[in-house]
N, C-alpha and C positions, 0 to 999 in steps of 0.2 A: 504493500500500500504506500509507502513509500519513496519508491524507485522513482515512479513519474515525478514526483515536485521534487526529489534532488536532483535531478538529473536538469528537471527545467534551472532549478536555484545553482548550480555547478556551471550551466551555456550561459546565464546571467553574468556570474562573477567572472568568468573567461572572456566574454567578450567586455566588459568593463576593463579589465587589465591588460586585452589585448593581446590573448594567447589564445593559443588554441586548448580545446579540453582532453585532447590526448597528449599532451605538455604541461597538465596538471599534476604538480607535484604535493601538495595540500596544502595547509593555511599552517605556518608558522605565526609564534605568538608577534612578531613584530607588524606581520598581516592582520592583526583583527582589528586597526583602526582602519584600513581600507574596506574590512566586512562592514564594518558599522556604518559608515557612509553609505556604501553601495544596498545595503539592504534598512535601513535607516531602521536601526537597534542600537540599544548598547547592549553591551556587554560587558561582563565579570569573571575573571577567572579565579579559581582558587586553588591550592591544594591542601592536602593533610598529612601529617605526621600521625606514627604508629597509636599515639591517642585520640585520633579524631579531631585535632584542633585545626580548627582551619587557618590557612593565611592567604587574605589577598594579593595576588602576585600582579594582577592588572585590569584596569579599569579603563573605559572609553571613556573620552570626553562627552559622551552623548550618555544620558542619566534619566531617559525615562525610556520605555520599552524594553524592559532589562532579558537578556537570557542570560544565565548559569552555567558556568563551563567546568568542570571540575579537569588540571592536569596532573598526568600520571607520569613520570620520564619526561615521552618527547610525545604522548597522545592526549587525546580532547574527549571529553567525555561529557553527556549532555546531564546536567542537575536539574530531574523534575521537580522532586520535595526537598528545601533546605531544611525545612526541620526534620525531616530524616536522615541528611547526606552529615550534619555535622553536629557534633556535641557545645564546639564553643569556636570562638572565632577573637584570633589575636591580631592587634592592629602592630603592623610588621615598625613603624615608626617607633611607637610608647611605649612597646609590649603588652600593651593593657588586654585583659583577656573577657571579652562580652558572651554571655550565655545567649541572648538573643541576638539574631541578625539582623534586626531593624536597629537596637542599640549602637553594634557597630557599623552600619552604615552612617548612621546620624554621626558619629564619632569622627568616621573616615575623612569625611568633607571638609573638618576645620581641625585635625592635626596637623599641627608641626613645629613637634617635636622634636621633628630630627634638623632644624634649619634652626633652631632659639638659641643665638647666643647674646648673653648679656655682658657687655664691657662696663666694669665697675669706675672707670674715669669717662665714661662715654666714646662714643663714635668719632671719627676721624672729620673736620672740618679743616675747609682751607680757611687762613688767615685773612680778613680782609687789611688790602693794602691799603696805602694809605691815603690814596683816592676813592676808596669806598667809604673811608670815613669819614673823609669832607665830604662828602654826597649827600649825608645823614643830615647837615648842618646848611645843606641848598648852594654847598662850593661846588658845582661841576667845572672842573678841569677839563678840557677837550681832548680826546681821546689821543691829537696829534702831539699833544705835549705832554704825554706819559710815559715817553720813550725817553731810554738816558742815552743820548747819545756819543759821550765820551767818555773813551777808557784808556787805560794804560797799559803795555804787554810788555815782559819783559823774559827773559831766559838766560841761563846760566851756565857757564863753561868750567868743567872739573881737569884738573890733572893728578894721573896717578903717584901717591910719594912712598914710596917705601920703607921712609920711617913714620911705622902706625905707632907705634908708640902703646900698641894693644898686645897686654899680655896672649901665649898663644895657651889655649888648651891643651888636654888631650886626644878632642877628638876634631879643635879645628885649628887651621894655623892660618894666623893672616898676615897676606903678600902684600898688599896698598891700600892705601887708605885715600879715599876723594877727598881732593882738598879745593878749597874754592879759587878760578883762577880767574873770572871776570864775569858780570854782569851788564850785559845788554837792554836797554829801554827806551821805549819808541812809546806814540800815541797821536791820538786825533786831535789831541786839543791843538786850537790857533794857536802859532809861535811856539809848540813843542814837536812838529812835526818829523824832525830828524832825529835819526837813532843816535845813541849816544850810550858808548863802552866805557865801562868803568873797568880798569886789573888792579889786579891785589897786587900790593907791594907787600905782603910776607900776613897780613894782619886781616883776615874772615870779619871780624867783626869791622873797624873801621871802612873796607868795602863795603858793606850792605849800610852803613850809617851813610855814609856818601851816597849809594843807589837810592836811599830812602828822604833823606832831605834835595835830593834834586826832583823824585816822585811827587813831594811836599810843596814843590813849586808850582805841578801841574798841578794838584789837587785843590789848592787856594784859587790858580786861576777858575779850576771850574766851580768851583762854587759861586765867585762874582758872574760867571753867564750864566748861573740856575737863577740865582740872584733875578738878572734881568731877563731871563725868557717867563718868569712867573709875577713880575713886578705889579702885573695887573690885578694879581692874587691875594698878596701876601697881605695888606691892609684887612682884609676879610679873615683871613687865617688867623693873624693877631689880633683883631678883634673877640675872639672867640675865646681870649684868657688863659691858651693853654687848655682847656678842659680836656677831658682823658689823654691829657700831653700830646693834643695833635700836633703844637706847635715847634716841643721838639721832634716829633716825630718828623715832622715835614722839614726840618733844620738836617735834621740829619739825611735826608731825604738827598738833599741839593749837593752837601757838602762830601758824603760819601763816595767817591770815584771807582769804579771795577779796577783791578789790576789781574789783567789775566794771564796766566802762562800756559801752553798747553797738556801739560801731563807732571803741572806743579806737584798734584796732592802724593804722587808716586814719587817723586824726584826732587824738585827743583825745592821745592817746603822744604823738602826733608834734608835737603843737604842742609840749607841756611837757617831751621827755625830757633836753633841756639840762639847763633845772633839777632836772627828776625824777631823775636822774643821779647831779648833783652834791649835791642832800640828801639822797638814799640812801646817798649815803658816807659824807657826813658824821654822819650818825645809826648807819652802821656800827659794831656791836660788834667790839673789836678781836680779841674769839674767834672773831667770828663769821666764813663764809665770806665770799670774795666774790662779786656782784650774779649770779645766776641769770639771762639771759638768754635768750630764743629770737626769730629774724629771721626774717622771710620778706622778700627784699630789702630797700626798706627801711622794710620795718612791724615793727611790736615786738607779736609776738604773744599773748609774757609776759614779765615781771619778777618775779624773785624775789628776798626778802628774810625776813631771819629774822623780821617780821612781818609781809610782807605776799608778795601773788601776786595780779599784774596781769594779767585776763583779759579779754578781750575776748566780747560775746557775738554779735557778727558771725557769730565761726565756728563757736561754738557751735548758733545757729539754723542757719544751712547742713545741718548734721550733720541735724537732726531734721526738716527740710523733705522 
């Protein structure tokens, strides 16, 4: 009695998928959202454990016209009575275990469990800059003058010396030591457009004090052109009394120039942050904060200072690859 409507319902779902029905190889579970369309059902499947406990393994998006599928291995098996075919039904997410099957359906709909995490300092936000927070207060800045357009690049030249002056272990012995031989620094600013080499005369630290007060000269000049590309601004910004320090914040804004190297936090940091360090403090404003830091073990990813921010453009390229 049969035969005939499967056989109609088989040239149905063949000719819907576009095969033939002697290249019928059967409904795999990943097929039963293409049954459920094509014969507009949903469908359930379940299986059971040696106790009878059922677990839902797959559900159609389609939730009313339901049939019952019980799987065995890799076969389908049709579920006339569920209050016959199972004793209790376990939602595979909670583990919670329901004696009725309307219970665990009403259940199944709005679990998730298995997706609930709670972060006890909360979720991840980005920071608003510092143009969102004049926004608050009816300063919109124009989006073409939110771009900083001048920085500072510099890179550094090692030679190898043989006296390390480093005790050798026993499992390692060391041959040379990088010693600092010259720093290179170039920029966009007006009137610092030429490179210019600084070499060591025997002394790391005084090199990078000289790299860094000659740096010092671009970075004043760019603050007086933040100065005047926002002059239009600042009266409204002062006006505002500081409140939630926008007004350092936007001081520091102007005054802060990129210095970038390109594979600094790997190398060029690491060779000079001793010194780098130690004349950043020393050049320290006593108003001013102290040293800005970010580590990734032990690389120095940035440096900040009331005139400068050491970036690296290692990680920058990664980002845009």
């Amino acid at each position: 009695a049969l035969e005939t409507p499967t056989r109609r319902l088989l040239a149905q779902y063949c000719d819907c998928i576009g095969i033939s029905c002697l290249d019928f190889e059967g409904v795999h579970l990943a097929d039963l959202e293409t049954v459920s369309r094509i014969f507009n059902i949903g469908i359930y499947v379940y299986e059971q454990n040696e106790e009878r406990v059922s677990k839902l393994v797959f559900r159609t998006v389609k939730q009313d016209n339901i049939m019952y599928i019980n799987l065995f291995r890799e076969h389908f098996s049709y579920i006339k009575d569920l209050q016959k075919y199972s004793s209790s039904y376990i939602c595979s997410m909670c583990k919670k275990i329901f004696l009725r099957h309307w219970n665990f359906k009403q259940h199944s709909r709005s679990c998730d469990s298995s997706t609930r995490h709670i972060y006890r300092s909360g979720v991840y936000h980005t920071s608003d800059s510092i143009f969102d927070m004049l926004e608050r207060y009816d300063i919109n800045i124009p989006a073409e003058l939110r771009f900083f357009e001048y920085r500072i690049c510099f890179d550094i030249e090692c030679f190898m010396d043989r006296a390390t002056n480093i005790p050798d272990s026993e499992k390692v012995t060391y041959s040379f030591k990088h010693e600092l031989a010259s720093i290179s620094v170039c920029s966009n600013v007006p009137d610092y457009t030429e490179p210019e080499c600084f070499i060591s005369d025997g002394c790391s630290k005084a090199l990078v004090k000289n790299t860094l007060s000659y740096m010092l000269e671009f970075a004043l000049e760019v603050a007086e052109l933040q100065k005047e590309k926002f002059a239009d601004f600042l009266p409204l910004i002062k006006a505002l009394e500081n409140v939630n320090k926008i007004q350092d914040r936007f001081e520091e804004y102007m005054s802060q120039v990129p210095v970038l190297s390109f594979n600094g936090s790997r190398y060029d940091l690491k060779i000079i942050k001793e010194q780098l360090v130690s004349v950043l403090l020393e050049m320290k404003d006593e108003d001013s904060e102290t040293l800005f830091v970010i580590k990734r073990g032990s690389s120095y990813s940035c440096i900040g200072t009331k005139n400068f921010k050491f970036w690296t453009l290692h990680h920058t390229l990664q980002l845009e690859l």
